[in-house]
C-alpha positions in Angstrom: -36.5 -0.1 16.4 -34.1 2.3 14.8 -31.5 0.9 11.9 -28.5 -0.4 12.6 -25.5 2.8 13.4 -22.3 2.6 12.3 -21.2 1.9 15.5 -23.9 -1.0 16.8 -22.1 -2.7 13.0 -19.1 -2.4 14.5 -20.3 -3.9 17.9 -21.6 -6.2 16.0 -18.4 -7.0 13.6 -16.9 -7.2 16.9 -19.1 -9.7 18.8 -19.1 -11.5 15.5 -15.2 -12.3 15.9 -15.1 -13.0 18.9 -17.8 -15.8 18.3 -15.0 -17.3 15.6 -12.3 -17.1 18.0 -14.5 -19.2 20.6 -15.3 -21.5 17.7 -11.6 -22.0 17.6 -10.2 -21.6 21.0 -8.4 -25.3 22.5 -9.1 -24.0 26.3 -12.9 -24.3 27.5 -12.4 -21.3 30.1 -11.0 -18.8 26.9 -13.9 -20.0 24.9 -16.6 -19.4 27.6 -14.4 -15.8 27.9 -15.1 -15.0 24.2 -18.6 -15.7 24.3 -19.2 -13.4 26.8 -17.4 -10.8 25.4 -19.2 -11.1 22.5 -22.5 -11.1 23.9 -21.5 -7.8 26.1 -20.6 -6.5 22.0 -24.0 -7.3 21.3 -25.3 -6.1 24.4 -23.6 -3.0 23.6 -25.2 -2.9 19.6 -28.7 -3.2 21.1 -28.1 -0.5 23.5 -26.7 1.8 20.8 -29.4 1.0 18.2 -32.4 1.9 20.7 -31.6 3.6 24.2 -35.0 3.7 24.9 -36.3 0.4 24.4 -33.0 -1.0 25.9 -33.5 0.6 28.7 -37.3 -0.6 28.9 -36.4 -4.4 28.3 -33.8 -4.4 31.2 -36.5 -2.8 33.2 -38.6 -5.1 32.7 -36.1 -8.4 33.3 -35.3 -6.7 36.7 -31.8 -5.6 35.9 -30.5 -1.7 35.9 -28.9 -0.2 33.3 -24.9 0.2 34.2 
């Protein structure tokens, strides 16, 4: 796998906050919101980092790439 880009850090950076903010949310519907806009962020750093073997992993769970 290729090293981290500038912008899969920042992804990352971002997914990263939004992790605290969950950690720290009062409602249970925001925090579950946070979470899985942090995972899309890493979802998004993976992609970034390695198109190819992205691409190849979604493949083989069964999902397409959007």
């Amino acid at each position: 796998m290729p090293g981290y880009t500038d912008k899969s850090r920042r992804y990352l950076r971002w997914a990263a906050a939004n992790e605290r903010r969950a950690a720290s949310a009062h409602g249970q519907d925001f925090k579950v919101l946070l979470r899985r806009i942090a995972a899309q962020y890493r979802e998004l750093a993976e992609q970034s980092d390695d198109p190819e073997a992205w691409r190849a992993k979604r493949r083989a769970v069964g999902t397409k790439p959007h």
